[in-house]
N, C-alpha and C positions, 0 to 999 in steps of 0.2 A: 680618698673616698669620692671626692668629685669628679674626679678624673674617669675613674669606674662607673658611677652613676651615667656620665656622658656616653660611655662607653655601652654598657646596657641599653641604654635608652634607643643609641643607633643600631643595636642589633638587630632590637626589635624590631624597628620599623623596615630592617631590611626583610625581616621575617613576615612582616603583614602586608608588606610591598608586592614580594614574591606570590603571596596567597591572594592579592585581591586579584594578580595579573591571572591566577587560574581560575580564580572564579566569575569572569569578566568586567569586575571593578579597574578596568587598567586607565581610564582616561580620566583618572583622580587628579588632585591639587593637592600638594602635601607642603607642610611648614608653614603656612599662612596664619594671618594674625587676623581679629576684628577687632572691631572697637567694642569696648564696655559703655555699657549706657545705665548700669546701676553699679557705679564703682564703689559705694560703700558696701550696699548688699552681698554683692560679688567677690569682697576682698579675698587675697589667700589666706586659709587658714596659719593661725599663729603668725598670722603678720598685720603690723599698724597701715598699713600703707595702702590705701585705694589702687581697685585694682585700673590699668587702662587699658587692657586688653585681653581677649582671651588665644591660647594660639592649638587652631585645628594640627594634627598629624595630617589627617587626608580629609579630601571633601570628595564624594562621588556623587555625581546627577546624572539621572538616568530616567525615561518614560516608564512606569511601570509597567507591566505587561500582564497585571492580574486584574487592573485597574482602568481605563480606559482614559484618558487626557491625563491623565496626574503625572505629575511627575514628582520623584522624591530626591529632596536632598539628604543625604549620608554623610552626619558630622562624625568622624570617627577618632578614638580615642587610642593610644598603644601604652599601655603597661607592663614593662617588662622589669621581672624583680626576680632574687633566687632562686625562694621558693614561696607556695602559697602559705598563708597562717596554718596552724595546727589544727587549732579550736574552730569551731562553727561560728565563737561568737567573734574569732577574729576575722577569721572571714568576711561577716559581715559589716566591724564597722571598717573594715577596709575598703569595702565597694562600696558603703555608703560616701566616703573620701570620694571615691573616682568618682560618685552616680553625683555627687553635687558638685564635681566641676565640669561634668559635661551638660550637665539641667542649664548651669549659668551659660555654658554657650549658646547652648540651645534658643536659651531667652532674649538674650542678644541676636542670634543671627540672622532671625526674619527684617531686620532692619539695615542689615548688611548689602552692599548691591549686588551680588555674585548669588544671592539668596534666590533673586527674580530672576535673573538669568537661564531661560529657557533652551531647553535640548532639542526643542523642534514646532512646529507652529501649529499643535493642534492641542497642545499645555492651553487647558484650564481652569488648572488649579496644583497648588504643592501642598507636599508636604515633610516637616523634616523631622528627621531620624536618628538618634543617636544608636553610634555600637564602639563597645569597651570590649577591645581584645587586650585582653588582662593573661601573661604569658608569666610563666615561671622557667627559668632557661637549668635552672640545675635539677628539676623534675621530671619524671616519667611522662614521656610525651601522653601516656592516657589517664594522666595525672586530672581528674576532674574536679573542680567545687562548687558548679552551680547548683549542683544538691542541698549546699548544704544552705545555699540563701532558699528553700522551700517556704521557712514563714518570715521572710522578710517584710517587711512593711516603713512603707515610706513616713518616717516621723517626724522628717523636717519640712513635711509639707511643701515640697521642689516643686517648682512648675515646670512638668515634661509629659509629653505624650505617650511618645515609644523609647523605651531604650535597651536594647540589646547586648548581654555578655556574652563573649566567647571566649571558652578555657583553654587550656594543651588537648584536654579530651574530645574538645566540640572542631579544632582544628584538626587534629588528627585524620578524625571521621571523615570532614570536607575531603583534605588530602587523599586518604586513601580511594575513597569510590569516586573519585573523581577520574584521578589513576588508571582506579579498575576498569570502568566504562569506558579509557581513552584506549585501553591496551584487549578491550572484547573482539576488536577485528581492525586492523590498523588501517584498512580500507573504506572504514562506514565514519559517519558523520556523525558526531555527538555532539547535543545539544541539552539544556533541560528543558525540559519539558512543563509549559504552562495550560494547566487542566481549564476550564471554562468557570468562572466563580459567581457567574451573574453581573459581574462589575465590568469585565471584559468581553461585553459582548459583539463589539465592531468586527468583521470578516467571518462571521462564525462559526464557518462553513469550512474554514480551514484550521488546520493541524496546527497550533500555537508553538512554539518553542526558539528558542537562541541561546547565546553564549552568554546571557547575562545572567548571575542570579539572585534572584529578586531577595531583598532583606527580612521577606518572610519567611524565607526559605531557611536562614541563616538559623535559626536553631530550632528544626523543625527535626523530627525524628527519623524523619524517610524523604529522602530526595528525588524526587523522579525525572527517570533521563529519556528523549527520542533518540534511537539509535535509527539511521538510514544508511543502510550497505549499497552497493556499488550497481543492484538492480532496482535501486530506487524504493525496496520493501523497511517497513519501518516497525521497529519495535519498542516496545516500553520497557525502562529496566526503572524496578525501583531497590533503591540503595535503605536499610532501614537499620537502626541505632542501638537495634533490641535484639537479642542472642533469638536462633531458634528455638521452635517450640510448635505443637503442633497448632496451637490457639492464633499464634501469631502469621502462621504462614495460612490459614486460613480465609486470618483478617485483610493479609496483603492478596492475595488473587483476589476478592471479592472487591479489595478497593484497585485494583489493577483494572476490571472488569469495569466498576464504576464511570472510570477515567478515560476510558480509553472508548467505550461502546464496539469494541471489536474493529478497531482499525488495525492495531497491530498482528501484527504476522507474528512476532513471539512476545513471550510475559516471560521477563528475567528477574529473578528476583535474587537479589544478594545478603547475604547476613554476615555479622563478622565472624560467628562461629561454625557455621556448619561446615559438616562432616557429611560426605556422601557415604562412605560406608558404615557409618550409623544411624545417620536421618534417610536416605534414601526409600527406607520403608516406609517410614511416616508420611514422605513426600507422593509417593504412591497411593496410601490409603485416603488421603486429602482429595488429590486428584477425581479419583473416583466415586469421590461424592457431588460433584457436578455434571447433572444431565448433558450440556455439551460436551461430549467424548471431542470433538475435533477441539473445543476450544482448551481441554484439560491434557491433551498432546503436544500444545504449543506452548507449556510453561516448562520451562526450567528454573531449578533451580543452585545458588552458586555459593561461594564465600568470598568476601572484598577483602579479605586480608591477605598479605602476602604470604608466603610462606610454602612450607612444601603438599601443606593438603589441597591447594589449588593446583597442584599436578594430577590430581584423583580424576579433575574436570575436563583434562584433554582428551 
């Protein structure tokens, strides 16, 4: 049984390894240990024994790019188990398990020296971050449960800021439109794309975006990417989590338009389900309800899922 536990355990991490290097998490620190500075408080569960350490999977530190000086550190957690609980309420006290041993590190690591440890010289100020990628390897990669934590409520009174889960389902989604958007033209430049938020106001005059993506982003419904092809013309694509529908494609051009103030040459919008020879009309009738005719010519729209109906789109 331990043997197998060891064994899961490094699967996973070769699984979250893999996904941070595409998500631009790649200049992490993985295996490291801190010190405990409340070792009774902190002990493991169902054990006598003070704890002395706590041990990260990965740390990633990076400048935020929403944010302007900050920089965030990324205590990050890997869970990898058969399958998820059944019940909702097993669900739940099983992440409360993970959310109180990442909160303890959490608590501990501002006191660490790798904590202060700056990405570049215009940091002033951190802050950190935990994220639980919580994996079930004998389940349907769109196998989700963060639904089912909806009324969770923290009842051990943890002291934590942020902390983030990601399921099979929440990885999937990354994976695929990340994919998608790398394989829209093997000649353009994909980046994601960071909108203007008020916090990030330094250069502001220019087009935001790179290879990194930001931990706000990590379970955020709609992803947005800069595509720039080989004439240097740059387009927005936004990747979103929610099946089509005419309400939804509506909401996305209008926040497309938002974001973008008409810099983009095209508006690509991807869904996991659509179908061009069923929604095609509805994508029409949308269209045609925005006064800008030239700018309601430059959208398309696609599906990020693999498969054979993404042949409809060549």
């Amino acid at each position: 049984m331990g043997e197998r536990s060891k064994k899961s355990g490094e699967y996973g991490e070769k699984i979250i390894r893999n996904l941070l290097n595409k998500i631009g998490w790649n200049t992490n620190l993985n295996g490291i240990d801190i010190k405990c500075l409340k070792p009774e408080k902190h002990k493991h569960i169902n054990s006598k024994s003070d704890r002395t350490s706590h041990g990260l999977d990965f740390l990633f530190q990076y400048a935020c790019p929403l944010i302007d000086q900050m920089q965030q550190n990324i205590v990050i957690s890997v869970k990898n188990r058969a399958e998820y609980p059944k019940t909702s309420n097993g669900v739940t006290s099983k992440f409360k398990e993970f959310l109180k041993d990442i909160s303890f590190a959490l608590e501990c690591f501002p006191y660490d020296s790798r904590s202060r440890h700056r990405v570049g010289n215009r940091i002033k100020s951190f802050e950190h971050v935990g994220v639980i990628f919580w994996l079930a390897y004998d389940e349907e990669s769109s196998k989700g449960i963060i639904e089912d934590l909806q009324y969770f409520k923290n009842t051990d009174d943890l002291a934590y800021k942020t902390v983030y889960l990601v399921d099979n389902k929440r990885i999937k989604f990354l994976i695929d439109v990340i994919d998608f958007a790398n394989q829209l033209d093997s000649n353009s430049k994909v980046e994601f794309y960071y909108p203007d938020t008020g916090f990030n106001i330094q250069n502001i005059s220019s087009i935001k975006s790179g290879m990194i993506l930001p931990v706000q982003y990590i379970n955020s419904s709609i992803i947005p990417f800069k595509i720039t092809d080989e004439n240097n013309s740059q387009s927005l694509l936004l990747c979103i989590n929610d099946n089509f529908s005419e309400d939804n494609l509506r909401r996305l051009i209008g926040l497309g338009q938002a974001l973008t103030q008409k810099w983009q040459h095209r508006l690509i919008l991807a869904f996991p389900n659509y179908k061009e020879m069923d929604d095609k009309e509805t994508v029409s009738i949308v269209q045609s309800e925005f006064s800008d005719s030239d700018f309601a010519k430059r959208i398309s729209v696609k599906s990020f899922n693999k498969g054979i109906r993404t042949l409809e789109e060549e």
